[in-house]
C-alpha positions as CSV (number, residue, x, y, z in Angstrom):
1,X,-1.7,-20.6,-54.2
2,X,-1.7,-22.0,-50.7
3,X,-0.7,-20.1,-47.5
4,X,2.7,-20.6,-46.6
5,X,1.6,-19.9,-43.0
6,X,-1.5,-21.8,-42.0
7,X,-0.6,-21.8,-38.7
8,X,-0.2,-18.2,-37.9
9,X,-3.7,-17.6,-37.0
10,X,-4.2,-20.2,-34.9
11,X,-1.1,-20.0,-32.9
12,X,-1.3,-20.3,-28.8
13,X,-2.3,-16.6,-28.1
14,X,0.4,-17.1,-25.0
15,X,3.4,-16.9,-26.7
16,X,2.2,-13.5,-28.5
17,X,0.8,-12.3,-25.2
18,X,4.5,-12.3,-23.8
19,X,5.6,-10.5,-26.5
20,X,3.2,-7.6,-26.4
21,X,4.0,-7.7,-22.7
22,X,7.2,-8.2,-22.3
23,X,8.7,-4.7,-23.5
24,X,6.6,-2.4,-20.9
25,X,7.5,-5.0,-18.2
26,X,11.1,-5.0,-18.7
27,X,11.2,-1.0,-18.7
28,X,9.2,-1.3,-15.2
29,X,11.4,-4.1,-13.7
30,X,14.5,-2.0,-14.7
31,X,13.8,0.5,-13.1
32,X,12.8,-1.4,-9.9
33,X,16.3,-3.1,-10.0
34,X,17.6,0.1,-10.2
35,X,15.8,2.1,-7.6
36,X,16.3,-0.8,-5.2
37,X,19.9,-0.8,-6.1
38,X,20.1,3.1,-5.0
39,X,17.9,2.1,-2.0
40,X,20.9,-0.2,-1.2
41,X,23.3,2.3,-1.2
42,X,21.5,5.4,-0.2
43,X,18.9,4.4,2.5
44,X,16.6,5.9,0.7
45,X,12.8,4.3,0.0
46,X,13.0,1.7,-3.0
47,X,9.3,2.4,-3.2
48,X,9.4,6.3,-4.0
49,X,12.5,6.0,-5.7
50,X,10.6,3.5,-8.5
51,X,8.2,5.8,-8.5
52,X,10.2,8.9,-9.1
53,X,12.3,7.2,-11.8
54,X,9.1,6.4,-13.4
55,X,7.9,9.9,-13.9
56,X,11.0,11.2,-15.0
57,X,10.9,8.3,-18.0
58,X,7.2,8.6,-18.7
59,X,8.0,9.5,-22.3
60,X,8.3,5.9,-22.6
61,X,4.7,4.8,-21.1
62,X,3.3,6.8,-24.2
63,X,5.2,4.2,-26.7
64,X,3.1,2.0,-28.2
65,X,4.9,-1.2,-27.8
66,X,5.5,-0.7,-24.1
67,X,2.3,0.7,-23.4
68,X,0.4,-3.1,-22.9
69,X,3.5,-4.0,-20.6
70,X,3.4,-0.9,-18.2
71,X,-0.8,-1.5,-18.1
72,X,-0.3,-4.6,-17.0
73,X,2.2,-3.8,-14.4
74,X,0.2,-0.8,-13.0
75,X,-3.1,-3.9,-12.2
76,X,-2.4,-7.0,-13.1
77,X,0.9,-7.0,-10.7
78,X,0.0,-4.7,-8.6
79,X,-3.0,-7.3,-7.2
80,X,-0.8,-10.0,-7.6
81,X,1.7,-8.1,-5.3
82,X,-1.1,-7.4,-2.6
83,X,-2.5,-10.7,-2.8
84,X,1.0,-12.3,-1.7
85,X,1.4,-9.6,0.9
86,X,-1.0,-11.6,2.7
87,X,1.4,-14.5,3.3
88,X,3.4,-12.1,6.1
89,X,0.7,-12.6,8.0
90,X,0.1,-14.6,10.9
91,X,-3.0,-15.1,13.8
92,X,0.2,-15.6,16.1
93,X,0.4,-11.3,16.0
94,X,-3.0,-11.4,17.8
95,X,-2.3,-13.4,20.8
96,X,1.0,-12.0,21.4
97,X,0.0,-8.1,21.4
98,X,-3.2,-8.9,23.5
99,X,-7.0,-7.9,23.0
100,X,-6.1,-4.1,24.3
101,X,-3.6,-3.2,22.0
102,X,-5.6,-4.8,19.0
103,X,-8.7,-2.8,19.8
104,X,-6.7,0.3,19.8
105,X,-5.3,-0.5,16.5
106,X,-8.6,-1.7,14.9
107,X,-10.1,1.7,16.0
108,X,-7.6,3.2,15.3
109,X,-7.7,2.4,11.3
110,X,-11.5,2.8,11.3
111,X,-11.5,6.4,13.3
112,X,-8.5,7.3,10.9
113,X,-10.8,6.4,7.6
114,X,-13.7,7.8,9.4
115,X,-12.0,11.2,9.9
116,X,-10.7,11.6,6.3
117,X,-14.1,10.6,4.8
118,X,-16.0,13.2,7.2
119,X,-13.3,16.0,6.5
120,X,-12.3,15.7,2.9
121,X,-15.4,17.8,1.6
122,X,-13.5,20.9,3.9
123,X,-10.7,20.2,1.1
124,X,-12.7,20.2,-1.7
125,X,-12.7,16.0,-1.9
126,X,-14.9,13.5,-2.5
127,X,-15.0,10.1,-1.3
128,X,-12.2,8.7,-3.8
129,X,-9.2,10.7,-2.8
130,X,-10.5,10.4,0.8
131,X,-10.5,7.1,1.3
132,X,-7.5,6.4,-0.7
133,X,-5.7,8.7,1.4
134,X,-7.2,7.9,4.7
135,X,-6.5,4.2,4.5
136,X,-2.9,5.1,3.1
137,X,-2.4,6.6,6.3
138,X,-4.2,4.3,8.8
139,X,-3.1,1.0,7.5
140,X,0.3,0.4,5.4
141,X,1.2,3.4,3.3
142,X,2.1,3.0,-0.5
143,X,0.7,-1.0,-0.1
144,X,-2.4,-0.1,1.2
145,X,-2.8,3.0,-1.0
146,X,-2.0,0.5,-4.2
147,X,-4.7,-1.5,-3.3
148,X,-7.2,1.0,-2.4
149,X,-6.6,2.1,-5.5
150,X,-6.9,-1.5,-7.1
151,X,-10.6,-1.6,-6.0
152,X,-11.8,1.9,-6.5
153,X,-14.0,3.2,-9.9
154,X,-11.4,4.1,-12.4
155,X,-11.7,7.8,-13.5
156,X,-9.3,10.2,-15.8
157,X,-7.3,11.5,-12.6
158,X,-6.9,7.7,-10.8
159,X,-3.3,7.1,-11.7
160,X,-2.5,10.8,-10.4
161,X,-4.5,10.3,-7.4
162,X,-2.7,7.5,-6.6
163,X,0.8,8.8,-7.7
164,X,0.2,12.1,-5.2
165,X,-0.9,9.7,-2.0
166,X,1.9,7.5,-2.1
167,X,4.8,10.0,-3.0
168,X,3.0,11.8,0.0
169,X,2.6,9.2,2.6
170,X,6.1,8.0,1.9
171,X,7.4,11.3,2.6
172,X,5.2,11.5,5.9
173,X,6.2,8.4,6.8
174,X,9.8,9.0,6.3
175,X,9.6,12.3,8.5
176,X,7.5,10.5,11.3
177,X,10.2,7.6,11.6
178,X,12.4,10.9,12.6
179,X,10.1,12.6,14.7
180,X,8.1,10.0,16.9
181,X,10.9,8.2,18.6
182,X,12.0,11.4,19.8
183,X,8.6,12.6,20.7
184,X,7.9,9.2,22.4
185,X,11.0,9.7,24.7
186,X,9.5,13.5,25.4
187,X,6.3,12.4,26.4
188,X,7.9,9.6,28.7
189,X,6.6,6.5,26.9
190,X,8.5,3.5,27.8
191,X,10.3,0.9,25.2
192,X,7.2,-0.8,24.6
193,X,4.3,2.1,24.5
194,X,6.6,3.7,22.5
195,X,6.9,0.6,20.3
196,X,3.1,0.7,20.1
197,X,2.9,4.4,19.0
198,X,5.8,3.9,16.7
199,X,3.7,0.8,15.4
200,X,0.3,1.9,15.1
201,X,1.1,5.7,14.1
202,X,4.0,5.4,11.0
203,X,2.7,4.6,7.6
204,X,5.0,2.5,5.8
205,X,6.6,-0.8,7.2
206,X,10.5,-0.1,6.4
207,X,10.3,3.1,8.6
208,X,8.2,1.6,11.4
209,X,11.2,-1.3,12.1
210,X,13.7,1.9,11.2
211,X,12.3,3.7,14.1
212,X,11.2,1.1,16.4
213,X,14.9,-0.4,16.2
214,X,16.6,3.3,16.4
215,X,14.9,3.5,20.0
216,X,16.0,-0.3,21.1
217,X,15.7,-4.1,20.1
218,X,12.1,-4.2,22.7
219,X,10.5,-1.1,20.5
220,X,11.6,-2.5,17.4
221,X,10.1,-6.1,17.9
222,X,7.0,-4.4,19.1
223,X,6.4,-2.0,16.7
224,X,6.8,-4.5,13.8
225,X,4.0,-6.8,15.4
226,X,1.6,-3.6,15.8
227,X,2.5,-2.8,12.1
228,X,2.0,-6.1,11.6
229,X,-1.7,-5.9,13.0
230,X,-2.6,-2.9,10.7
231,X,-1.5,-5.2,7.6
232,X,-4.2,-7.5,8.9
233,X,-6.8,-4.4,8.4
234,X,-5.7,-4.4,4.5
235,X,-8.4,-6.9,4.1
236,X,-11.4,-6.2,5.9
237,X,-11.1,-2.6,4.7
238,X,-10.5,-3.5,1.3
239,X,-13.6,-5.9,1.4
240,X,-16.0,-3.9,3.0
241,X,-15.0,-0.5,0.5
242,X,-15.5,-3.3,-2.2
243,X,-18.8,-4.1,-1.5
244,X,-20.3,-0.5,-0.6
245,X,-18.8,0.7,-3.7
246,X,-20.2,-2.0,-5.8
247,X,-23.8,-1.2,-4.2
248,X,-23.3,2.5,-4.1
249,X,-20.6,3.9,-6.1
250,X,-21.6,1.7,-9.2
251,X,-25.2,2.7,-9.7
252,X,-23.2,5.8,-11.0
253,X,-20.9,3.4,-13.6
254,X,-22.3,2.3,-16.8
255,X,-23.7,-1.0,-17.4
256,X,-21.7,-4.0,-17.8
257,X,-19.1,-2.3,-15.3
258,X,-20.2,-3.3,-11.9
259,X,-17.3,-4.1,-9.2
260,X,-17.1,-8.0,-8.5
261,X,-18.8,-8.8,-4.8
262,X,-15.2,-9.5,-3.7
263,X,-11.9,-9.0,-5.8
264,X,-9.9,-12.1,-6.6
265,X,-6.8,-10.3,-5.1
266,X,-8.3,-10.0,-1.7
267,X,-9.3,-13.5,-1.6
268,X,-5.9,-14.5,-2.5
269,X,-4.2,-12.2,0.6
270,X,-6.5,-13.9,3.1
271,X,-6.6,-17.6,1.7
272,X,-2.6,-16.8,2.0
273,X,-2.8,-15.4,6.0
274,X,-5.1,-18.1,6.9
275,X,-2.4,-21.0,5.4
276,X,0.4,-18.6,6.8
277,X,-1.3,-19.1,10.4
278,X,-1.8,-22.8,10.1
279,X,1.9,-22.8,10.9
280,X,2.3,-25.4,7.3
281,X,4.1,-23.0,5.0
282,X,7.9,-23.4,5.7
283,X,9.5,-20.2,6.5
284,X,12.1,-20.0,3.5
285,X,8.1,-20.3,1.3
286,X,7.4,-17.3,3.6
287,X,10.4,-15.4,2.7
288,X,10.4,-16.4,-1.3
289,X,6.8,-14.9,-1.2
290,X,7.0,-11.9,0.7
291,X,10.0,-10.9,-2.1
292,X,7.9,-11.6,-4.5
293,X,5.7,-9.7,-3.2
294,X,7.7,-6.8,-2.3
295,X,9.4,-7.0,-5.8
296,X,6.2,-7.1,-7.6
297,X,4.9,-4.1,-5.9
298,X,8.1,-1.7,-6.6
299,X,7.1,-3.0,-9.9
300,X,4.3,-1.8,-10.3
301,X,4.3,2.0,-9.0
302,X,7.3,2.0,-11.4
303,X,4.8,1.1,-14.0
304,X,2.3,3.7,-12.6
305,X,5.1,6.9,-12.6
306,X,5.9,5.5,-16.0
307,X,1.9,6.5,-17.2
308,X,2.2,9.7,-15.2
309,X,3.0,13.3,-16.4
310,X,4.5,15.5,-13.9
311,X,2.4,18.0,-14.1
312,X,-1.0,16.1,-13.5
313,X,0.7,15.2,-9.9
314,X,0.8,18.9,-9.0
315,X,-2.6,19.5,-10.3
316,X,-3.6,17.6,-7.3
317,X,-2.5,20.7,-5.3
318,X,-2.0,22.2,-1.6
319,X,-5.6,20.9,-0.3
320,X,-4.4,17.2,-1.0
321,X,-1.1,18.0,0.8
322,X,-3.4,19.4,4.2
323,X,-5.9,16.5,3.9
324,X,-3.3,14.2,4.3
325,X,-1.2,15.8,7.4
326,X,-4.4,16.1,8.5
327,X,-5.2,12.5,8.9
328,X,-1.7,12.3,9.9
329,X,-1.5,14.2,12.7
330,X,-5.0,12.7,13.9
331,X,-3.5,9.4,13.7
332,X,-1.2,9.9,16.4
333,X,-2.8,12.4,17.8
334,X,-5.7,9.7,18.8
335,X,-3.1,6.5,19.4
336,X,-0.9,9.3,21.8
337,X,-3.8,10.3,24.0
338,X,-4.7,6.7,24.5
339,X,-1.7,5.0,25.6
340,X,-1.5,8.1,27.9
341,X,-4.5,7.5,29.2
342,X,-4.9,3.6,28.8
343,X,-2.7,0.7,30.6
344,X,-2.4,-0.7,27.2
345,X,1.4,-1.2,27.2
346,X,1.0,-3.6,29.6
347,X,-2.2,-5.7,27.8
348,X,-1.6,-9.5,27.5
């Protein structure tokens, strides 16, 4: 008797791909639409918030038909999320802040890494949690900690690494977009040195233009184009991690799992900056792609809280907490002292 399905083996895998995928996806983008939804209303970060949600539903990363989906969101999104992050960026940044305030922010990242690298072993770290940390805190918060992350060897405790670093720097953040304006103004910075420290010093993008605004329309412009700057670091950092760990860190790996020279996502952020600073893309391209980006990203840490167990995040413990407002409080502690000793506010 023949087969009455002779095509079911030899059907376009894509179709069935979607299918496997589709159900963890939907749970992640759900609760991105929700989260940003509260964000809305509530003014509080759509990033934490998906991540937060996701914890509390991870009972449902442990299904096995949404299990494929929420794997795929936690990478394969995730780089494509970064990768389009690169399209916010433009050369233009450069010329306008002038060579004195990019120097101080290009030190600024590196001493920051630097510092939590050299420190960590204090806390009991090794170089994983360190660097993802650090360059959480010196470049662009939960972005830059999700794709650290992206690049770094994959161990049993990655995904709870990662979850403690961004619910952390999110809350730092949050708490520095209160405190530095005020401390700015009680130091005696003016509009725009205080737009630089606001800039170069808070971790995540939405509370640099909430506290760079809260001061005055001057602050907020320039603290957006400093924060700007340190989104420019993603790459090189990224790059250069990717290549010591694939000639280092991967002598350790087993064969067959060495780190590729560059990752595919990195190339895509600066192919993306480079087009974005030939001045061709249109700006509403510009705008479509940074949402996508945005959107892509909340869906993904969703996706990353939903594989998380609560009690793995607090397994990460006090020393993690200490590292990090460590390299915190260095951060501005370093950018503070050199705008008060440095005619950088007035660089062009």
């Amino acid at each position: 008797m023949t087969d009455p399905h002779p095509a079911s083996g030899t059907a376009s895998p894509f179709p069935n791909r979607i299918k496997v995928l589709l159900p963890g996806v939907l749970i992640a983008a759900i609760i991105a639409l929700a989260s940003q939804f509260i964000a809305e209303h509530y003014g509080a970060p759509t990033m934490l918030l998906a991540l937060l949600f996701g914890i509390s539903l991870n009972f449902l990363g442990s299904e096995a038909k949404s299990r494929p989906g929420i794997d795929f969101g936690s990478r394969q999104l995730l780089r494509l999320g970064v990768a389009l992050l690169g399209v916010r960026i433009s050369g233009e940044v450069l010329t306008l802040l002038g060579w004195k305030v990019v120097l101080l922010v290009v030190l600024a990242v590196v001493a920051t890494i630097g510092f939590g690298l050299a420190v960590s072993r204090l806390f009991g770290f090794r170089y994983r949690f360190a660097f993802l940390s650090a360059g959480a805190v010196a470049i662009c918060g939960a972005s830059a900690a999700m794709a650290i992350a992206a690049i770094l060897p994959r161990d049993a405790r990655s995904e709870e690494r990662l979850i403690f670093t961004v619910v952390s720097v999110t809350l730092l953040s949050t708490l520095a977009m209160i405190v530095y304006p005020v401390l700015s103004v009680a130091i005696g910075f003016d509009d725009k040195t205080t737009g630089i420290f606001i800039g170069a010093t808070v971790h995540d993008v939405a509370q640099v233009v909430g506290a760079g605004f809260s001061v005055s329309e001057e602050t907020g412009n320039v603290a957006t184009l400093v924060k700007l700057l340190r989104v420019i670091m993603l790459a090189p950092v990224v790059v250069v991690a990717a290549l010591v760990i694939r000639t280092v860190a991967s002598a350790q790996e087993a064969e067959g799992k060495r780190p590729p020279l560059v990752p595919i996502f990195v190339i895509g952020f600066v192919a993306l900056a480079a087009l974005r600073s030939t001045g061709l893309v249109p700006e509403i391209i510009v705008e479509i792609a940074s949402e996508a980006s945005r959107w892509l990203l909340v869906v993904a840490i969703a996706s990353v809280g939903l594989k998380t167990q609560p009690k793995d995040i607090l397994n990460v413990g006090l020393p993690a907490v200490a590292l990090l407002v460590a390299e915190t409080a260095f951060l501005a502690a370093l950018v503070g002292i050199a705008l008060g000793f440095l005619p950088l506010a007035g660089a062009g």
